[in-house]
N, C-alpha and C positions, 0 to 999 in steps of 0.2 A: 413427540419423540420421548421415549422413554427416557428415563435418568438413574443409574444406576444406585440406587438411595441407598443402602446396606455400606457400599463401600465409600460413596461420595460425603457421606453423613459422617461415617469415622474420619474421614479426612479432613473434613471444615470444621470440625471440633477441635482438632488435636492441633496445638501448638508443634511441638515436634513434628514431620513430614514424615521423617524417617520411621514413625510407631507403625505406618501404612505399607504393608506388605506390597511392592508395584507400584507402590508413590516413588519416584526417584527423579535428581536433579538430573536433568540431560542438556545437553547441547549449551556450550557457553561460547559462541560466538555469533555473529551480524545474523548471518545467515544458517541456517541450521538444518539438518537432514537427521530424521526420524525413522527409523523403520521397525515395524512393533515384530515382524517374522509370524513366529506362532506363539510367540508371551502369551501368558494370560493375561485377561482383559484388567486393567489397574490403568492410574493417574498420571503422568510425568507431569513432572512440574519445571516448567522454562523460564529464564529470568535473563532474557537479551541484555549483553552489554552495552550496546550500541543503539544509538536515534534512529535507525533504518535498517531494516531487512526484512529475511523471509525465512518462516518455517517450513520445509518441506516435509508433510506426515504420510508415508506408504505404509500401505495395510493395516490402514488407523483400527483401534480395536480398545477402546475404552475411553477415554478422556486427555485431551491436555488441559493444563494450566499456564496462562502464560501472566506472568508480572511485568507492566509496564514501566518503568522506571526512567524519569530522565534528571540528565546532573545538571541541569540548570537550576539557578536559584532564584528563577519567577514559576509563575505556575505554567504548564504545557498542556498540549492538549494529544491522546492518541491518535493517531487514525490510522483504519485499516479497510482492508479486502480479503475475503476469503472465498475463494476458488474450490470446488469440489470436483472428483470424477469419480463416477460410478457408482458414487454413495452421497447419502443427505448428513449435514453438519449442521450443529441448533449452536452458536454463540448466546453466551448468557454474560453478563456481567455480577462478578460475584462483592458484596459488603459484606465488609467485617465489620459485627454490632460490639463496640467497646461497650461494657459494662461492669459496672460494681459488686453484681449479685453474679456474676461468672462463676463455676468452680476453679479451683484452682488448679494451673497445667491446663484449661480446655479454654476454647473462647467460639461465640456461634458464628456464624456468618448464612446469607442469605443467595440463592440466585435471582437477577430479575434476567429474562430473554430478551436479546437486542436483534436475534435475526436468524432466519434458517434457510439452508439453501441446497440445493443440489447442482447449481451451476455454479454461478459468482455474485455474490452480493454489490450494489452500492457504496462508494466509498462509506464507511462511519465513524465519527469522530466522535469522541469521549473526552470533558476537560479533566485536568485535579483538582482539586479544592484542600483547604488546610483536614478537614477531614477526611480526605483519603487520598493522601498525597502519591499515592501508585493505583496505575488504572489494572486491575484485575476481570481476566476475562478467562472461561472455562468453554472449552469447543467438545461436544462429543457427539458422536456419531450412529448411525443408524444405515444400517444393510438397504438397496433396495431391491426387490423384487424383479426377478430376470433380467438383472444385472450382472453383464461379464465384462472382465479384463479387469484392467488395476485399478485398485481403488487408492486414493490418496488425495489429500488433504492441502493447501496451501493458505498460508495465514502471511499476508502481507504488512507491514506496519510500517510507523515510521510518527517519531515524535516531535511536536514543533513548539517552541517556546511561545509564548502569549504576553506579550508586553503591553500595558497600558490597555488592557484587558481588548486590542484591537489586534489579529494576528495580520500578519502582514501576508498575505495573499499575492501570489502573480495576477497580471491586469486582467488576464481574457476568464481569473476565475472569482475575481471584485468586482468588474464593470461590463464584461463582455467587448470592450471598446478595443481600439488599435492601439499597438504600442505607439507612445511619442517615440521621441531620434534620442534621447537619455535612455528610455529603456529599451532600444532595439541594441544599442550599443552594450548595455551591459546584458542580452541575453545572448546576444555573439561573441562577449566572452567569458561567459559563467555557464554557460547553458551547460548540460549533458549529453545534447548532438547540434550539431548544426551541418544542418545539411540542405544541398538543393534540387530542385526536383518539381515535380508535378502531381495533381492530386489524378487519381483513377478513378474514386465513386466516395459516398459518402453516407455513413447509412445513422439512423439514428436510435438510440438502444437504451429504453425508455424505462427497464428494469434496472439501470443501472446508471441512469439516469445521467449518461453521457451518447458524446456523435462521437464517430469513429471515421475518421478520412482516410484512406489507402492510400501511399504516395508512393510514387517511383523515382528512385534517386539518381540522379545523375552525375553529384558530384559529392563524397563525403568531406565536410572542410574538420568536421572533429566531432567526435564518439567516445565516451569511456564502454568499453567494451564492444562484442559486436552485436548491435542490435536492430540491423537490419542486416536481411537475410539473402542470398541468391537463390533466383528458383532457375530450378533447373531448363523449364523450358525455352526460356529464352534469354537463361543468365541476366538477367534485371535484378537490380537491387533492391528490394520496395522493405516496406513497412507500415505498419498503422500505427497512425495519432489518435490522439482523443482528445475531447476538450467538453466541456459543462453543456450538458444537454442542454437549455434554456439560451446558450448563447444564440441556437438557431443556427448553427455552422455549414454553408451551403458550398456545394461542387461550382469551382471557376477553375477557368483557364488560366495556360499562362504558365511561366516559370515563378517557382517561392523559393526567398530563403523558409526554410524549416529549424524553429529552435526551442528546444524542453527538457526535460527533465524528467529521469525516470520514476515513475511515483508507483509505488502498490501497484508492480507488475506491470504498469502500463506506460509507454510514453505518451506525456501529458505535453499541450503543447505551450510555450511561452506566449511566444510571437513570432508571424506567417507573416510576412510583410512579401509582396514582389517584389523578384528581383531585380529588377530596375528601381525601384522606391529603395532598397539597400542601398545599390550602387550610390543613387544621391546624397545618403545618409551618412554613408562611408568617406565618401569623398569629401566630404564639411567638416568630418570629423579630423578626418586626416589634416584638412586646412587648419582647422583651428585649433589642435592638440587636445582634442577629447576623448581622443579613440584610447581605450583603456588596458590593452593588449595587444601584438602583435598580429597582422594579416597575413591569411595565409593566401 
């Protein structure tokens, strides 16, 4: 994929942003909506406030720059997904070469390529180091070939702090193993759904290096927003999970609780425990005053 070198080269030299004609600061919040119309083809340069969201880019037409920045005072690590349609996107990660022999007012910087895609990438994850304490990453784009409708862009992220250089992972994406009854408890009440329901098919999506489970809901106990869907046909609730390819994630029967967290566009799952294995869980906890929040 081509790289715009004429304009990308004045840009990576020049201290100032603003010397670059179509270099411009856009979008200062979580989540961000982009749309280029008919600009000429130039840079935007993004620099999210927040440890989690989404860039949305329609009618991408030159390059973003996005700076990852987070306000912890241990070092963090990136990670993201980026999502295409209708067109191909190269991810590169960009260093800034500090130097002595620099001119003054310019400084160089390099790209190395971390990934290109016309559909969606695999999660990727990037640490900091005291040498480049903001993870920099450069997305530009490439037309393809008897491709119609909208073309647009989606750049996932979302920043985790790194303590004792061990990040703390949920269990099914550390061990693959079952939650114990400490951790079903705190992902029925920290989670970002929990919900019950049954799996419908399970398929597994080896580019991206996760399984995907279909589930049909039957009762929602809590959701921050709505992310599971009615279809029309027969008004059913459903939605897809996802969970680390390598856990081996197989279709059973049965009633599940369902609890996760929405991660880079996907819900990811915690812990799927049946619901009868809940109810017992529940019920102990209740007995002995472990339960950590309110039942609904």
């Amino acid at each position: 994929m081509a790289v715009p070198r004429g304009l990308l080269m004045l840009c990576l030299l020049a201290i100032s942003y603003d010397i670059c004609q179509g270099f411009e600061q856009v979008c200062h919040q979580c989540d961000c909506f982009v749309s280029e119309g008919y600009k000429e083809r130039g840079v935007r340069n993004i620099k999210p406030p927040c440890n989690e969201g989404s860039i949305r880019w329609r009618n991408p037409n030159g390059g973003l720059r996005v700076q990852l920045q987070s306000g912890y005072t241990s070092n963090f690590r990136a990670c993201f997904a980026v999502e295409a349609t209708n067109i191909a996107v190269k991810i590169s990660q960009e260093f800034v070469i500090a130097s002595g022999k620099q001119i003054s007012g310019q400084r160089s910087s390099y790209l190395h390529a971390v990934a290109i895609t016309a559909n969606r990438t695999k999660e990727i994850c990037i640490p900091s180091s005291s040498s480049y304490p903001s993870v920099l990453l450069y997305l530009e784009t490439e037309r393809l070939p008897h491709q119609s409708g909208v073309q647009k862009v989606t750049f996932h992220y979302v920043i985790e702090a790194i303590r004792s250089n061990t990040l703390l992972f949920n269990p099914m994406e550390e061990e693959c193993r079952p939650c114990d009854r400490r951790e079903l408890v705190q992902a029925y009440c920290a989670s970002d759904f929990v919900v019950t329901g049954k799996m419908t098919s399970v398929t597994h999506l080896d580019d991206i290096e996760r399984s995907k489970m279909d589930v049909e809901v039957s009762r929602v106990i809590r959701q921050k927003g709505q992310l599971f869907t009615y279809f029309r046909d027969d008004q059913s609730l459903r939605g897809s999970l996802v969970a680390p390819r390598h856990c081996g994630i197989q279709y059973g029967k049965g009633d599940f609780l369902f609890t996760g967290h929405l991660r880079l566009g996907h819900l990811t799952i915690s812990c799927s425990p049946y619901l009868s294995e809940w109810k017992e869980v529940l019920m102990a906890a209740l007995a002995d005053g472990t339960m950590e929040c309110e039942v609904d």
